[in-house]
N, C-alpha and C positions, 0 to 999 in steps of 0.2 A: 469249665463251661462247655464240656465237650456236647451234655446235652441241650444244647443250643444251637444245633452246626444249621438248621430250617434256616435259622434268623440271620444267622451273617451271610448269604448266598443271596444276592442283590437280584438274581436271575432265577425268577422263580418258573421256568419253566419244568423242569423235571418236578416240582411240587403239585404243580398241573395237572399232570399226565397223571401221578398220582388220585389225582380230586382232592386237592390241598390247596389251601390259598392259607395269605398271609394279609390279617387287617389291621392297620397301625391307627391311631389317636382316638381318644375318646369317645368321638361322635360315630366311628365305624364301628368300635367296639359295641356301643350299646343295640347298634342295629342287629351287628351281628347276635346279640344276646335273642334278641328277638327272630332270628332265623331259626328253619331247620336244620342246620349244621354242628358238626359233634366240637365240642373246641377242645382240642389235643394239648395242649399246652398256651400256659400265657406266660410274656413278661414285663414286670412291672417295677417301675421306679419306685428306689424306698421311700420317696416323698409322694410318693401318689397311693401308697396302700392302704390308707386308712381308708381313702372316698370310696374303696371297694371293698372292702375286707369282712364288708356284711353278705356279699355275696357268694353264694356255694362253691360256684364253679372257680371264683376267684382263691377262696380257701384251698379248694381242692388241686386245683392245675396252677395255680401262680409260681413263679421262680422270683424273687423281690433281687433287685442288683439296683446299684447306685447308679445315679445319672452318668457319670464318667463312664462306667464299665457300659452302660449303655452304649453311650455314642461312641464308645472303644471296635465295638464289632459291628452296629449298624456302618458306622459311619457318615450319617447324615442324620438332623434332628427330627424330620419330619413325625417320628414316633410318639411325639409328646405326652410320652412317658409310659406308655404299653402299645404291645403289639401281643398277638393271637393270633395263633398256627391251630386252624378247623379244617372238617373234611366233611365231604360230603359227594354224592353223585353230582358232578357239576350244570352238565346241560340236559337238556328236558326234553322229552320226546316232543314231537311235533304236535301228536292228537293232545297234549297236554296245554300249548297255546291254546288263544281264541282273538280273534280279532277286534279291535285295527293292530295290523301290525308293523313295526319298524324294520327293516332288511339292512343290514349295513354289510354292502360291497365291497372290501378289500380296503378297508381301512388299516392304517399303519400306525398310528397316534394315539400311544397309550391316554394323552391329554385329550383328547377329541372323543375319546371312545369312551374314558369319564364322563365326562363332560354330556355327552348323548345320555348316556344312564340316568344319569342325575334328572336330568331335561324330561326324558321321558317318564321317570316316576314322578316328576311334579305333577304331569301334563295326563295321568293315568293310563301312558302306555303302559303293559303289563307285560307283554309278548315280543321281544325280539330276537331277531334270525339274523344270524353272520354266517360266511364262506369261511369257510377253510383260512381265506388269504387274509382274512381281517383278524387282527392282534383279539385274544380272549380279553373280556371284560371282567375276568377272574383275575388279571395280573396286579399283583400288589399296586402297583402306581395308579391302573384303571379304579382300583376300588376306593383306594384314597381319594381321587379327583372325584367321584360319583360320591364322596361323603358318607358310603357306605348303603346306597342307595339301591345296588345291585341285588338287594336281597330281598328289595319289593318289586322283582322283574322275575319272569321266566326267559331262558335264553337256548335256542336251540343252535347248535351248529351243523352244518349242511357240507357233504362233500361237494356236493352238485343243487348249484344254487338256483337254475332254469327250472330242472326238475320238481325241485324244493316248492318256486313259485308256482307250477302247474297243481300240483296240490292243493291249495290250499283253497282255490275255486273263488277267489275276491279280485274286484277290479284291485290292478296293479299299477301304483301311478309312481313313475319316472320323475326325480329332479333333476332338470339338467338347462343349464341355457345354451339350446340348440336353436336351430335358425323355425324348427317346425315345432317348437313348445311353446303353451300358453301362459298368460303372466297367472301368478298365483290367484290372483283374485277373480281371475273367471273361472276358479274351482269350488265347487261347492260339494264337498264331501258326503257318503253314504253313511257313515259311519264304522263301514268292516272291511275297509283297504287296506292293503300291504303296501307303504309307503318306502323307496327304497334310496336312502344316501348313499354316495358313490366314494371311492377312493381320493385322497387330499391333494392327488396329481393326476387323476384320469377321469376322476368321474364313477360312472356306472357302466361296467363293459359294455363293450357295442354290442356283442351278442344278446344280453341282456334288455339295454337298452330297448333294443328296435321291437324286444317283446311286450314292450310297456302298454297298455292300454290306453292310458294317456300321458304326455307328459308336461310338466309345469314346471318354469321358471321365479326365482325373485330380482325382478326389473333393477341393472343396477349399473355403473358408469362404465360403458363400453372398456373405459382404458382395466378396471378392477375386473372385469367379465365373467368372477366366479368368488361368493363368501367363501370360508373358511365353513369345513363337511360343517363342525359343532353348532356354528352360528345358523348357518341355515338348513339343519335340522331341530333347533330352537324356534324358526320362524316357520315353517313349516306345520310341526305339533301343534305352537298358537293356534295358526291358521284352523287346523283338523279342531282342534279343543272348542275354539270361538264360533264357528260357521256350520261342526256336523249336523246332518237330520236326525233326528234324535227318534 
């Protein structure tokens, strides 16, 4: 199985750097099918090849290995019964977005960072911007947790994320429950904002912050004093989805 060494390397950042990603279970896969990404290899359990075996790419790039040898080198099941090694140019030039757009500031939380993904292709974000310091929503785990959702998004990454936002010439609205931000629902959206979640222990840098245009909170029990990024950038999107001017 030496040509499988992609698959057993839990840490897929050198895959990255590359522009490789790894997407594991059914439901990623078929998105994936439906992406512009080259699929380099697949592998797949001898009990799941028939439900594919009508398909080209599956003919062509499949490796078939039994469930045991499977979970022998993953080591966790999560794969349910294929995973696919693609590549592709990962992030997207800037002038390639278009607004409203998502900003995610120095997020840590491969689960959170899924989890936004997901959230914002429901909600038809198309367009999101991370820093450097936020985890790629290219890493195996992110894209599992997103469902495979990451590949109905563009995603630009930023060395310089001030910068970044002066660009893009849209009002810029800050979450954050600060003593001078307003509760969500005095927000009523333009529809071409760059909305920006903060990091899962800091927030949105101050530097950043103080650049906000406006900023808005979700009202919530002084002793809690901040959701969890995923959750409230879920209520957030709603809010932008339900209330923009159209």
């Amino acid at each position: 199985m030496d040509n499988l060494t992609e698959f057993k390397n839990l840490k897929s950042g050198n895959l990255l750097r590359e522009g490789q990603i790894i997407v594991e279970g059914r439901k990623g896969f078929l998105k994936l099918l439906q992406s512009d990404f080259e699929i380099k290899k697949i592998i797949i359990s001898d009990k799941l090849i028939e439900d594919y075996s009508h398909l080209n790419v599956v003919r062509e790039k499949a490796i078939v290995v039994s469930e045991e040898e499977l979970r022998s080198f993953t080591g966790f099941n999560y794969h349910k019964g294929i995973l696919a090694l693609a590549q592709r140019n990962l992030y997207s030039d800037l002038a390639e977005l278009h607004p409203p757009y998502l900003v995610l500031n120095g997020l840590t939380s491969p689960e959170n960072v899924g989890s936004i993904i997901r959230t914002c292709a429901g909600f038809g974000f198309k367009s999101i911007i991370i820093d450097r310091e936020c985890v790629s929503p290219y890493l195996r785990r992110c894209i599992r947790v997103s469902m495979g959702n990451i590949f109905n998004v563009k995603v630009h990454q930023t060395n310089n994320l001030l910068d970044t936002l002066k660009k893009l010439q849209v009002p810029i609205i800050g979450t954050a429950n600060t003593p001078n931000s307003k509760k969500i629902n005095d927000w009523i959206p333009v529809g071409n904002e760059a909305i920006i979640i903060g990091s899962e222990g800091h927030g949105i840098d101050s530097h950043i912050l103080e650049k906000c245009d406006q900023i808005y909170k979700i009202p919530v029990d002084n002793f809690v004093n901040h959701l969890n990024a995923s959750v409230a950038a879920a209520i957030f999107l709603y809010h932008f989805d339900n209330t923009k001017i159209s």
